[in-house]
C-alpha positions as CSV (number, residue, x, y, z in Angstrom):
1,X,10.1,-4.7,16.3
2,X,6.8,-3.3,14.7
3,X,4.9,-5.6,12.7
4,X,4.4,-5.8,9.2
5,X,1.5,-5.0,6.9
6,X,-0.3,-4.9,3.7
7,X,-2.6,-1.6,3.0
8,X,-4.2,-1.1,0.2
9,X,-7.7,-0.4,-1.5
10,X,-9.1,-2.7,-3.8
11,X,-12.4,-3.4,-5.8
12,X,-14.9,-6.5,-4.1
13,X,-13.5,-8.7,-6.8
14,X,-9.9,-8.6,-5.5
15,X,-8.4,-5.6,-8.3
16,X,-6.0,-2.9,-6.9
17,X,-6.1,-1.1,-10.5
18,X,-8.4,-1.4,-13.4
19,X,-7.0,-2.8,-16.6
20,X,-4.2,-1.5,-18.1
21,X,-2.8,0.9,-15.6
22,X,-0.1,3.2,-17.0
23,X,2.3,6.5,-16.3
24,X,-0.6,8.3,-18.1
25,X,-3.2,6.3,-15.9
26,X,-1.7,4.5,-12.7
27,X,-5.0,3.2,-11.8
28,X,-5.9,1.8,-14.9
29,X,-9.5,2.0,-16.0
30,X,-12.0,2.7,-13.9
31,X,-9.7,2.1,-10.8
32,X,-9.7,5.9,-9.1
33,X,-13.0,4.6,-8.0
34,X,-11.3,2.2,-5.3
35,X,-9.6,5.3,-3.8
36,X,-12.9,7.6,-3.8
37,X,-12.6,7.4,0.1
38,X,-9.8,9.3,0.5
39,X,-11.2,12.5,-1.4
40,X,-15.2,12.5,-0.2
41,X,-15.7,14.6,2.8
42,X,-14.8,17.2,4.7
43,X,-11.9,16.5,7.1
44,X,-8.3,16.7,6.1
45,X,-5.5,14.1,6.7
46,X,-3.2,15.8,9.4
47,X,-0.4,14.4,7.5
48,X,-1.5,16.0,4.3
49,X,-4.7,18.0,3.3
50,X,-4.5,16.9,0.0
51,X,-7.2,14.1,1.1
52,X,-10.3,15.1,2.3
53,X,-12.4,12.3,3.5
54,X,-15.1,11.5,6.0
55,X,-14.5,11.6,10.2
56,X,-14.5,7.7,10.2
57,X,-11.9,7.5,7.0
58,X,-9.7,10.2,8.2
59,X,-9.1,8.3,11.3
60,X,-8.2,5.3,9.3
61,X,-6.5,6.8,7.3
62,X,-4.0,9.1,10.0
63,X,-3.9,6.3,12.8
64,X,-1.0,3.8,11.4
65,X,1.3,7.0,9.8
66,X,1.5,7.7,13.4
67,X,3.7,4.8,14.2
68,X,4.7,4.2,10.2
69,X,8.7,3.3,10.2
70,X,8.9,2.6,6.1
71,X,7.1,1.6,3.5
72,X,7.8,-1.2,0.6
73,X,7.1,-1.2,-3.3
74,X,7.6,-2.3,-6.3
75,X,9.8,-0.9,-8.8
76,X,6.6,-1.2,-11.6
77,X,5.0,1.4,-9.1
78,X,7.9,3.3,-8.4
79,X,8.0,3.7,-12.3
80,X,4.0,4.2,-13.2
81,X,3.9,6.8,-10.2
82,X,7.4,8.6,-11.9
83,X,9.1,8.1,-8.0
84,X,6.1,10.7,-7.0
85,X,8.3,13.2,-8.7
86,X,10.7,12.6,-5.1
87,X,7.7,13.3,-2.9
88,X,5.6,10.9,-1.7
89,X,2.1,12.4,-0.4
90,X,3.1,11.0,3.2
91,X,6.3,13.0,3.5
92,X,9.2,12.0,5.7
93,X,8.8,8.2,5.3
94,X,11.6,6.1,3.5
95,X,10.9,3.9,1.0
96,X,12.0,0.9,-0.1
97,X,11.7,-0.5,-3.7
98,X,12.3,-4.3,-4.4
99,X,14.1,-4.2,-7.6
100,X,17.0,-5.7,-9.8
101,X,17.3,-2.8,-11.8
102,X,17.6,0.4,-10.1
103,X,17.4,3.4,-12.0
104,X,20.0,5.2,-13.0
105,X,18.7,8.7,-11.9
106,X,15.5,9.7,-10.2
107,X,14.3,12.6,-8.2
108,X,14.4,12.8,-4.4
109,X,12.9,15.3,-2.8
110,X,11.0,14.5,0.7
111,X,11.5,11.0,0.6
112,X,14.3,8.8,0.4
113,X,14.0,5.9,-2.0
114,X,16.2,2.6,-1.2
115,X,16.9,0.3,-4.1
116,X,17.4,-3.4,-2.9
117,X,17.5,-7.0,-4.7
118,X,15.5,-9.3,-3.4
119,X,12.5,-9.8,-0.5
120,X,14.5,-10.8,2.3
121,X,17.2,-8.7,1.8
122,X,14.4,-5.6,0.9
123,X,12.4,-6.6,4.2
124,X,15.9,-6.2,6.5
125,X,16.9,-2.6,4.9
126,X,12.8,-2.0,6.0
127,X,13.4,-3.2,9.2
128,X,16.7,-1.2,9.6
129,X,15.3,1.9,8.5
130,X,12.0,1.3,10.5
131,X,13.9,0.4,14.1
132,X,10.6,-0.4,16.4
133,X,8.3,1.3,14.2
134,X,6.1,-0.4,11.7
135,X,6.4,-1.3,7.8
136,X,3.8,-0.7,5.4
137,X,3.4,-3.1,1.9
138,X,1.4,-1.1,-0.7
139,X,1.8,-2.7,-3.8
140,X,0.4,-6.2,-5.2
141,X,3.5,-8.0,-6.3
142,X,5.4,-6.9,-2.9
143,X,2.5,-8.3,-0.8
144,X,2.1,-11.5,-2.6
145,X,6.1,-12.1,-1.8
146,X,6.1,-11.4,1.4
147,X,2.8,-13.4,2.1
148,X,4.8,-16.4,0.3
149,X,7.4,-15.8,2.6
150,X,5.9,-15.3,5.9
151,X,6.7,-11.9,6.3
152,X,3.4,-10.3,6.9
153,X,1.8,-9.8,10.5
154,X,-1.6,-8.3,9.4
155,X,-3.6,-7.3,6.1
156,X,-5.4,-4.0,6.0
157,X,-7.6,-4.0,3.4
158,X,-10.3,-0.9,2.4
159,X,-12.8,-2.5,0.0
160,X,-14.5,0.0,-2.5
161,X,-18.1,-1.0,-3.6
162,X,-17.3,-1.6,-7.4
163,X,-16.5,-4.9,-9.5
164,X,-13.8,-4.1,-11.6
165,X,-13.9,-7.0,-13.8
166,X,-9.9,-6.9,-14.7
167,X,-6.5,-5.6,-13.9
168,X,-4.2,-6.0,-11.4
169,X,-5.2,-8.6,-8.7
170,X,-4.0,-8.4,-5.4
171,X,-3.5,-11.9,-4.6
172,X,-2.9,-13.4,-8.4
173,X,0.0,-15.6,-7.4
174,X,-1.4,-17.2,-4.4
175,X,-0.5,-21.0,-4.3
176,X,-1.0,-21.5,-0.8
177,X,-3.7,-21.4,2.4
178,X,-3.2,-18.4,4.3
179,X,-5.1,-18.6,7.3
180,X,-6.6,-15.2,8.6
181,X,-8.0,-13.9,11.6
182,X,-10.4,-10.8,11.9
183,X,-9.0,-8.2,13.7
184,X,-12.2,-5.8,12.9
185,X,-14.2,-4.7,10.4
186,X,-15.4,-1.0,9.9
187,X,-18.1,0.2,7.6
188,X,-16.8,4.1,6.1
189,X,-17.9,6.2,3.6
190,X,-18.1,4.2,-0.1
191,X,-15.8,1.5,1.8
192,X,-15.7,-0.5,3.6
193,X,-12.3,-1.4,6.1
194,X,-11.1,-4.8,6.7
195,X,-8.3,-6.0,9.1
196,X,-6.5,-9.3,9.5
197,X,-4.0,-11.2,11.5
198,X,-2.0,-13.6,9.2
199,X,-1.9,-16.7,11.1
200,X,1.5,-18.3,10.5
């Protein structure tokens, strides 16, 4: 069974978007500067050229899709991102969106979208779809479930140098101790990339 983990970018002062983030602006205000990595440099992901980032973030960025299995969202994202219009830009890799309210009709073009009720039950249709590979968690609410539940192995974490001030915080609803261990800690270009063991 691969493990489980939490990647995303996010300002110093915990935001994964600026404030109001919306179909017109999915990273709210001000919050395309947390992804600035992905687009400042010369080398282009292998898995698709649409980001160009330094030799350092490229490798960070390509090394888990290798051995990527599924990924898991929330249906707010699914909606502010319009489904990606059916193509995620990492092609190839299901998805599965925690909701209780799929939509009705949506496009689907290189990736195939699950709809499940539920974390547990979400986190077993990953696993299914995932066999031995690994599951990735890229949205806030999503995370912070699956941290309350004890369902994440490792947090992988690419800090941009800004303080955002407001919007969506990635670990808002924490309520409990989560003890971490650092796996490493890798300085790129305008980020910075943290990794952690979630020590159950």
């Amino acid at each position: 069974m691969g493990k489980v983990y939490v990647d995303i970018s996010m300002s110093l002062d915990g935001y994964i978007t600026g404030k109001d983030d919306s179909t017109q602006q999915p990273l709210g205000i001000g919050g395309e500067s947390l992804q600035n990595w992905m687009f400042q440099g010369s080398f282009a992901s292998e898995y698709n050229d649409f980001f160009t980032m330094s030799e350092v973030n490229r490798r960070i960025f390509d090394h888990p899709i290798r051995s990527l299995g599924a990924m898991m969202i929330g249906k707010r994202t699914f909606d502010i991102v319009n489904g990606w219009n059916g193509s995620h830009p990492i092609s190839g890799i299901p998805i599965v969106v925690v909701t209780h309210e799929p939509p009705n009709e949506y496009a689907e073009e290189d990736t195939t979208f699950h709809f499940v009720s539920g974390i547990h039950k979400a986190m077993d249709t990953a696993r299914q779809l995932a066999e031995d590979k690994e599951i990735s968690i890229g949205t806030a609410s999503i995370a912070q479930q699956c941290l309350a539940a004890k369902l994440v192995d490792e947090l992988h974490l690419h800090i941009a140098p800004v303080l955002l001030g407001d919007g969506k915080n990635l670990f808002a609803r924490s309520n409990q101790q989560t003890p971490l261990k650092l796996i490493k800690a890798i300085d790129g270009d305008v980020v910075t990339h943290l990794f952690y063991q979630v020590i159950s």
